[in-house]
N, C-alpha and C positions, 0 to 999 in steps of 0.2 A: 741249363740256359733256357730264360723263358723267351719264346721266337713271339716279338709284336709286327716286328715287317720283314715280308715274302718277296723277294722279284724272280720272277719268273722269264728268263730269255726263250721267245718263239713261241707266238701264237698260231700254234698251228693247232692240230688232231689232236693232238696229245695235250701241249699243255692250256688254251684253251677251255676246253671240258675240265680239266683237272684243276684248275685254277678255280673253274666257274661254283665248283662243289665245294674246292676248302672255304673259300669264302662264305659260301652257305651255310658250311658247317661251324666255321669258324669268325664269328661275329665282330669279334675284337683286336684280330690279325686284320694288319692292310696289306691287300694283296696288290702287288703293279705287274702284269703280263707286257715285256718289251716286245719288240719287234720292230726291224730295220724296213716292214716292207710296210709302207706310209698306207697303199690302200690296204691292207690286210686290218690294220691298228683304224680304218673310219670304219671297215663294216664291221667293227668290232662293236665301234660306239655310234651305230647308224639306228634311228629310231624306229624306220623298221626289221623288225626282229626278223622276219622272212627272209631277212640279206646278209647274216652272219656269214660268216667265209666255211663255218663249219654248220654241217646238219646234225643232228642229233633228236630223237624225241625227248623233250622235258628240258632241251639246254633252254633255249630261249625265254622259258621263263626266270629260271634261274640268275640267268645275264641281268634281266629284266628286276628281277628282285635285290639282288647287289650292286649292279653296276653303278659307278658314281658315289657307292656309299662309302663301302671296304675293298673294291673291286674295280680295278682300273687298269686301261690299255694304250700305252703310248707307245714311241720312239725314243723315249728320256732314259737312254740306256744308262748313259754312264752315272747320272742324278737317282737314279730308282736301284741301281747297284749298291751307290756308298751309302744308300740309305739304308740296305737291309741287312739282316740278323742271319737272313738264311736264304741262299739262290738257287733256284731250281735249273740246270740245262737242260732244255728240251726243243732241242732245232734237229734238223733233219739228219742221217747219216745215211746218203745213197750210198747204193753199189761203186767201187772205183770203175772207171771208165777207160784210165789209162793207169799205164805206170805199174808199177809193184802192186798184183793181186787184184791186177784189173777186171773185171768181171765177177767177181770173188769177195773180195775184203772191202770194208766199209771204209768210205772216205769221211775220215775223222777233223776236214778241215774247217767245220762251222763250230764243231767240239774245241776243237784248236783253239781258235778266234773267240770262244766266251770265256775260258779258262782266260784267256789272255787281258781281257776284259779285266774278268773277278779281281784278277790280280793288279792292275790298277789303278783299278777305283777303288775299289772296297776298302772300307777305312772299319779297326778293331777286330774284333774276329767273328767269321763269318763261317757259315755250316755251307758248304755247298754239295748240292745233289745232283747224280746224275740222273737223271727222268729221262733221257734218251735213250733206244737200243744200243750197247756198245760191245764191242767185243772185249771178252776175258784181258783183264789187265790192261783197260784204258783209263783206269782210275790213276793208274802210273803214271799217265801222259797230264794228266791233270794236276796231279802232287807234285810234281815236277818244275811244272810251269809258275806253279804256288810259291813253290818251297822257294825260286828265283828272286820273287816281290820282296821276300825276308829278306834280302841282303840289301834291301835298296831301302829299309828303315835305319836312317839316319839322324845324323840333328834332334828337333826338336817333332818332326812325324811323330803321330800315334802309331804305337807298333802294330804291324798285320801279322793275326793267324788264323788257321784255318785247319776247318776240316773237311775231309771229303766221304757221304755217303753214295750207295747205291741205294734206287729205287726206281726198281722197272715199274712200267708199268702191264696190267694185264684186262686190257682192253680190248673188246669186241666191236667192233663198228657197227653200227644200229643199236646197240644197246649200251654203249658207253655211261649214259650217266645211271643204268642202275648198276653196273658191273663198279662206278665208285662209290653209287650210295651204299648197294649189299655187296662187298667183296668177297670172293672167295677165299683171300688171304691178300694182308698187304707182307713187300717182301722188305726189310731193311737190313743192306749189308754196310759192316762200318767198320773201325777199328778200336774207337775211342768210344765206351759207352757211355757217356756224358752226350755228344753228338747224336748218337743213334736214339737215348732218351730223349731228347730234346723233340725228334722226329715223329717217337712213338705216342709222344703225348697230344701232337697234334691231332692224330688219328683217331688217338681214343676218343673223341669226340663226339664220332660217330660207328667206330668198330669195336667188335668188342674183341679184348686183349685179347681172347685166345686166336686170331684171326690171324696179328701181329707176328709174324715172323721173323727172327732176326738172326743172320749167317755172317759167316764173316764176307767181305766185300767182292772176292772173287767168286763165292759162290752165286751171290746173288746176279752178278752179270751173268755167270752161264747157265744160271738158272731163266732166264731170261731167254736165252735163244734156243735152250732145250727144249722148251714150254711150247714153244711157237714150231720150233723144230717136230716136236710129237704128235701136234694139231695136226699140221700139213700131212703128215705122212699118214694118218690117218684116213685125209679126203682122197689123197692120191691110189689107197688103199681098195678104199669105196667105187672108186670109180675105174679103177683094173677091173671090178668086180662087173661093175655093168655092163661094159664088154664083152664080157662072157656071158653073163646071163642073156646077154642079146643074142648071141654066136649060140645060144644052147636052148631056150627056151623058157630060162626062166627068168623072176621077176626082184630087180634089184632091192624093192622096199621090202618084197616079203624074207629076203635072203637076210636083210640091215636089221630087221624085228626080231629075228630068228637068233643071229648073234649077239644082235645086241641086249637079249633078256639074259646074255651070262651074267652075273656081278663084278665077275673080272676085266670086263671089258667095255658094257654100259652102251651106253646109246647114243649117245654126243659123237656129233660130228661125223653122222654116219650118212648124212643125206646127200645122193648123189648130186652131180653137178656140172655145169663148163669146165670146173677146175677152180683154183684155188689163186686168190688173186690179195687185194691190197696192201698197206704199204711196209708190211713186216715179215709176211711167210716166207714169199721167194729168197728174200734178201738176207735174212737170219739163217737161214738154211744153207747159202751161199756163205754164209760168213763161218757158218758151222765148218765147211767144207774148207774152207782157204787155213781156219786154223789146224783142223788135224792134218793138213798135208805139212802148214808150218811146222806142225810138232809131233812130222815124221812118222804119221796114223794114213796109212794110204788105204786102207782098208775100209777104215772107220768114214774116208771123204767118200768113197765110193759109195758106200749105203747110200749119205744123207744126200749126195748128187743124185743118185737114182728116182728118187722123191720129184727131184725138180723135172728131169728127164720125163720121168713118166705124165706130169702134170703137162707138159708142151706137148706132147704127142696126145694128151687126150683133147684137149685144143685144137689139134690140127687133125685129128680123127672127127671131131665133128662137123668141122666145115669141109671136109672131105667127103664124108656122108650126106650131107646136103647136096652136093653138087652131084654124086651119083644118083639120088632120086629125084633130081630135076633133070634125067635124061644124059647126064654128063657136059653139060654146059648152061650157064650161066649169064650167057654175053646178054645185052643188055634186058635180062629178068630182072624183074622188081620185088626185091626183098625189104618186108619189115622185120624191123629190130622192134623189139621190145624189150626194153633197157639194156642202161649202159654202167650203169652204176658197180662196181664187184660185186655187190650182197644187197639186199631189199634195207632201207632207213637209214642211208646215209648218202652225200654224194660225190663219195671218191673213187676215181676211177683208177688210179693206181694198180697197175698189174691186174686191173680186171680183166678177165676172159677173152670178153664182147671184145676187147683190143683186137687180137692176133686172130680169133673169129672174123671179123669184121675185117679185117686184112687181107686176111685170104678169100674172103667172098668179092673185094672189092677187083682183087687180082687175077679171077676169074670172069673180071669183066661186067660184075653183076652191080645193077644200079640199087641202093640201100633208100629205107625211112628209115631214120633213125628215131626210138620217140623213148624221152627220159623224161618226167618231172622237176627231178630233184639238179641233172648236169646241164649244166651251159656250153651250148653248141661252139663253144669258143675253147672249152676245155678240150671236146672231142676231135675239135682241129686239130690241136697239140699233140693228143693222143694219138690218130689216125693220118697224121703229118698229112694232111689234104683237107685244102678250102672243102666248106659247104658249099654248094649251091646256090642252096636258099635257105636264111635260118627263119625264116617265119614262112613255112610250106603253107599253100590252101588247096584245098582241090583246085582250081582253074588254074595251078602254075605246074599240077604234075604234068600235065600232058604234053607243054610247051618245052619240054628240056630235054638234053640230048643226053641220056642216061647211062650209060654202060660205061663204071670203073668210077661210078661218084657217089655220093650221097646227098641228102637232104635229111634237115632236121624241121621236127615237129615239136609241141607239147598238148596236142592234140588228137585223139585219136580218131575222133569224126572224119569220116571220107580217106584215110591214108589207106586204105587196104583196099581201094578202087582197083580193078586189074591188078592185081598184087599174085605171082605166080606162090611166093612162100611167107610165112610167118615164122620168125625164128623168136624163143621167149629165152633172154641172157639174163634178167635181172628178175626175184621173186616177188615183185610189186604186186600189193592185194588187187589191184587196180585189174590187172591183165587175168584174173580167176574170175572176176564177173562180166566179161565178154560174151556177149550171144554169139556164138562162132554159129549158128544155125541162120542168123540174119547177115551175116561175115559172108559167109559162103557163098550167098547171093549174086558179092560183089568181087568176087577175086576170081584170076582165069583159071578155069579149068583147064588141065587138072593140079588144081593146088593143093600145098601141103601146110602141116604146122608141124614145125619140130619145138617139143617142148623138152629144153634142155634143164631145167629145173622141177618138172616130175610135181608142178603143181596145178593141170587140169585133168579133169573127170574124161579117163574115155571113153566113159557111157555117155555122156554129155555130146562127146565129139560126130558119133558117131550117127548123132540125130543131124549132122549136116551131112553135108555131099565132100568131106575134104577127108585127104588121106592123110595121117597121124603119125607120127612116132613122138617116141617116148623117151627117154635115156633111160636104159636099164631096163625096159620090158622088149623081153623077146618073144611075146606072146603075140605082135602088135604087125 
């Protein structure tokens, strides 16, 4: 089957960027990215590029390059459906909140609702993929819903059929659009290989076949949350480790270099941290856990729980440690944050760190600057379930505000570190590695500190101020 039109449901992280690339790649495919949320689908087609709803380095040109040609974003769900050859679902799949597997199992009810869609509108036969994280044998919940639309071709209807692949994606945030352009593998799980060729030919366009992987469709979903499952546990790994090195003497990068020159084990994703945040690890991991209890592996949920456990307590050990080396209280000290983003080049905060960080400092009474580039102090409401202050800080408004248990947001760093007791760095922005902390120190009360929980300034640099240091992972310090 040769695929000329794409709809894509949910412009969000995932599909978005992924859309933005096959269009690029693919010249003569028309791609339509749906989405029910009106403003998501304007800053999608807003002319300046600076206001895409997603960050990424290299999307906005791309947007910029296709959009309007082969590449387009509406609301026209059900029209941009029975138009296409082949649909991608890629909408959200939170954590349940209630109900069966609450806190655990993925709530599959926007899955639900496009499957239900597909089914109809879609007129002749239609490939449909799943591009969202799902748990093992949700392609059932999809074939199911499918297989229903066939009994309702009657009369003179053109008959519907369908096929359903897998195809996770394996996406990094800040790097997304080269993790599509050079992949490390695409995964395609299917059943019908006619469907799965149909998929793989897209690709080869710009990967080359040996890259191409193809399983059958169950492996490919729990290949999918093992992948993310084995990351996490990784950072969580790394960062037990710098606890100790703290508690003993020694230094977590030199420990990470040490084992990471095995060949068996590599280097990736050894870099300590807040902990391990955006909108896949926790949640995949969580879902890992909800299925081996389903299927009577209580063993097996304990590990992967453990992972998560260990990640919250290293979160709550660092703003715990803050608040002992400012004397054990915090009541209205003035803490800068230095991002909020989960990871440097991108700006979602999802399960970022800075959240439950920033929580607990607020709940010790300590008044925050908040300073991000990339997030809007309106997202960090959301996150922080608490008004700002003031979302456009100047120096002449800190002084006038009653501080203890609030925040304010900046995107400035000029003047925020006036009387500022601490510097806390949550997000690895190039931006915050070329601070003169030696001109900083001038302006912050004695005796301040800076916690660098991302392990990306010089402590010989530091040490040319007058501010006392730590480090995450040097217990030398």
């Amino acid at each position: 089957m040769i695929i000329k039109n794409i709809c894509c449901i949910g412009a969000g992280y995932v599909g978005g960027p992924t859309m933005s690339v096959l269009a690029e790649k693919c010249p003569n495919i028309i791609i339509n990215v749906v989405d029910l949320n009106q403003e998501r689908v304007n800053s999608w087609n807003s002319n300046d590029l600076n206001n895409l709803p997603v960050y990424e380095p290299g999307l906005a040109e791309i947007v910029k390059n296709c959009r309007n040609k082969n590449l387009f974003f509406s609301n026209l769900i059900q029209e941009k459906i029975k138009e296409a050859d082949m649909v991608f679902i890629s909408v959200n799949t939170p954590t349940k909140k209630k109900g069966l597997g609450a806190g655990k199992a993925s709530d599959l009810k926007w899955v639900e609702a496009c499957a239900r869609q597909v089914a109809q509108y879609s007129s002749g036969h239609t490939i449909v993929v799943e591009k969202s994280t799902l748990p093992v044998r949700t392609a059932e919940v999809i074939k199911s819903i499918l297989k229903e639309s066939k009994k309702q071709n009657i009369g003179e209807m053109p008959l519907k059929t369908f096929d359903v692949l897998s195809n996770p994606e394996f996406l990094s945030e800040g790097s997304a659009i080269k993790d599509l352009l050079i992949p490390d593998r695409v995964l395609i799980g299917g059943e019908n290989n006619d469907a799965i060729n149909s998929l793989c030919e897209i690709y080869k366009n710009w990967v080359p076949e040996e890259k191409i992987l193809t399983t059958n469709i169950w492996s490919s979903e729990l290949a999918k949350l093992t992948s993310n499952a084995f990351l996490a546990q990784r950072i969580s790994s790394i960062n037990s480790i710098s606890a100790l090195c703290e508690a003993t003497g020694a230094n977590v990068k030199e420990v990470a270099r040490a084992i990471g020159s095995d060949s068996r084990i590599g280097s990736k994703f050894l870099n300590t941290g807040p902990g391990f945040g955006g909108s896949c690890f926790k949640k995949d991991i969580l879902n890992l856990v909800y299925l081996s209890e389903f299927f009577g592996l209580p063993e097996v949920a304990a590990f992967w729980e453990s992972v998560v456990n260990l990640n919250n307590w290293h979160q709550n050990r660092i703003s715990k440690l803050i608040t002992k080396k400012l004397f054990g209280t915090l009541s209205n000290k003035k803490i800068v944050i230095l991002g909020f983003a989960f990871k440097a080049n991108t700006n979602d905060t999802r399960e970022s760190a800075a959240i439950q960080i920033c929580k607990n400092l607020l709940e010790e009474d300590a008044y925050l600057v908040i300073h991000d580039s990339k997030v809007a102090y309106k997202q960090i409401e959301v996150d922080l379930e608490k008004k700002v202050l003031n979302s456009h800080l100047t120096n002449n408004d800190d002084s006038k505000i009653s501080k203890g248990g609030n925040w304010n947001y900046t995107q400035d760093l000029s003047g925020i570190f006036n009387d500022a007791d601490a510097v806390v760095i949550l997000t690895e922005w190039d931006i915050y590695k070329s601070i003169n902390w030696e001109v900083v120190s001038k302006f912050m009360r004695s005796p301040a500190w800076i916690f660098d929980t991302r392990s990306i300034l010089s402590p010989i640099d530091i040490k040319k101020s007058n501010l006392n240091f730590w480090q995450i992972g040097d217990g030398l310090l």
